[in-house]
N, C-alpha and C positions, 0 to 999 in steps of 0.2 A: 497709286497706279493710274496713268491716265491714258486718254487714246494715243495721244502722240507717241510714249514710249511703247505704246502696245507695235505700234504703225511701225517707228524704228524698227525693232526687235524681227517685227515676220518678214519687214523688207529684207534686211538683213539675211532673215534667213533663205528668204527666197532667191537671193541673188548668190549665196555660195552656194548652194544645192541647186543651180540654174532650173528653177523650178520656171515652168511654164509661162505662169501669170504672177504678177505682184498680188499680194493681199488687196481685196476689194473693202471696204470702210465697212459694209458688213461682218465681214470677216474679224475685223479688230474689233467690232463690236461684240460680238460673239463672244472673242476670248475676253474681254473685258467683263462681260456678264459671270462667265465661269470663272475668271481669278476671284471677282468678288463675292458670290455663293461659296466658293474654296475657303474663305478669307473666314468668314463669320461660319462656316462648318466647323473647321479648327479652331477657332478661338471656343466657342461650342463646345465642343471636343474634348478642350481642355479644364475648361470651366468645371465640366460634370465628373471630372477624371477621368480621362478615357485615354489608356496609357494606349500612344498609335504607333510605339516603337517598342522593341524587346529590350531589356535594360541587357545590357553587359554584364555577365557575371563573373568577378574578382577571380583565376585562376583556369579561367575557361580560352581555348583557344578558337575564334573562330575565323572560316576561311573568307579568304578575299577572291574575289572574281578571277586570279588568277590561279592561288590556289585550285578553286573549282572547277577550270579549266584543264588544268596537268592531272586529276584525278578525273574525266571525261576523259578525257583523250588516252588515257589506262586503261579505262573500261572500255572504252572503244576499240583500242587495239587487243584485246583479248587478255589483259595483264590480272592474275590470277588475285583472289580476295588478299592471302596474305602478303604481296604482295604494294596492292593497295594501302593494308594495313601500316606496311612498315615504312611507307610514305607519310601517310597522316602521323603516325611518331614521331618522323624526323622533322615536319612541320608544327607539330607540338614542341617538340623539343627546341627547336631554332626558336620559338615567339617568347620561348621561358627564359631565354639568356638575355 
């Protein structure tokens, strides 16, 4: 990772988000400092075993952000526990086929 892609990248971002001001060369330097501390934390990390994700467990169904979403918006409109329940079923049951 170098400044110039760092530079890219927040221009970039700056200009679809018409964010105010371009990134200042501090600013790239900035994130260039944290990708690299990031970089040598994780490697770190993984060196000592340090599991930084939940493994997946074989038969287990879990939800996806939209899933999450259509059970929020249940609970939000007032949609009763069993309900609920017999959604998460059918979304278990749908992941099994």
């Amino acid at each position: 990772m170098n400044t110039d892609a760092i530079k890219y990248w927040l221009d970039y971002y700056s200009a679809k988000y018409k964010e105010d001001s371009p990134p200042t060369i501090n600013t790239v330097r900035k994130f260039l400092t944290i990708i690299k501390q990031l970089s040598v934390a994780l490697v770190t990390a993984h060196k000592k075993g340090v599991r930084l994700f939940k493994a997946a467990q074989d038969g287990h169904h879990y939800l996806t952000p939209v899933d999450k979403y259509e059970i929020d918006k249940m609970y939000d409109n007032g949609a009763s526990a069993q309900e609920i329940i017999a959604v998460l079923q059918h979304m278990i049951d749908d992941s099994a086929k």
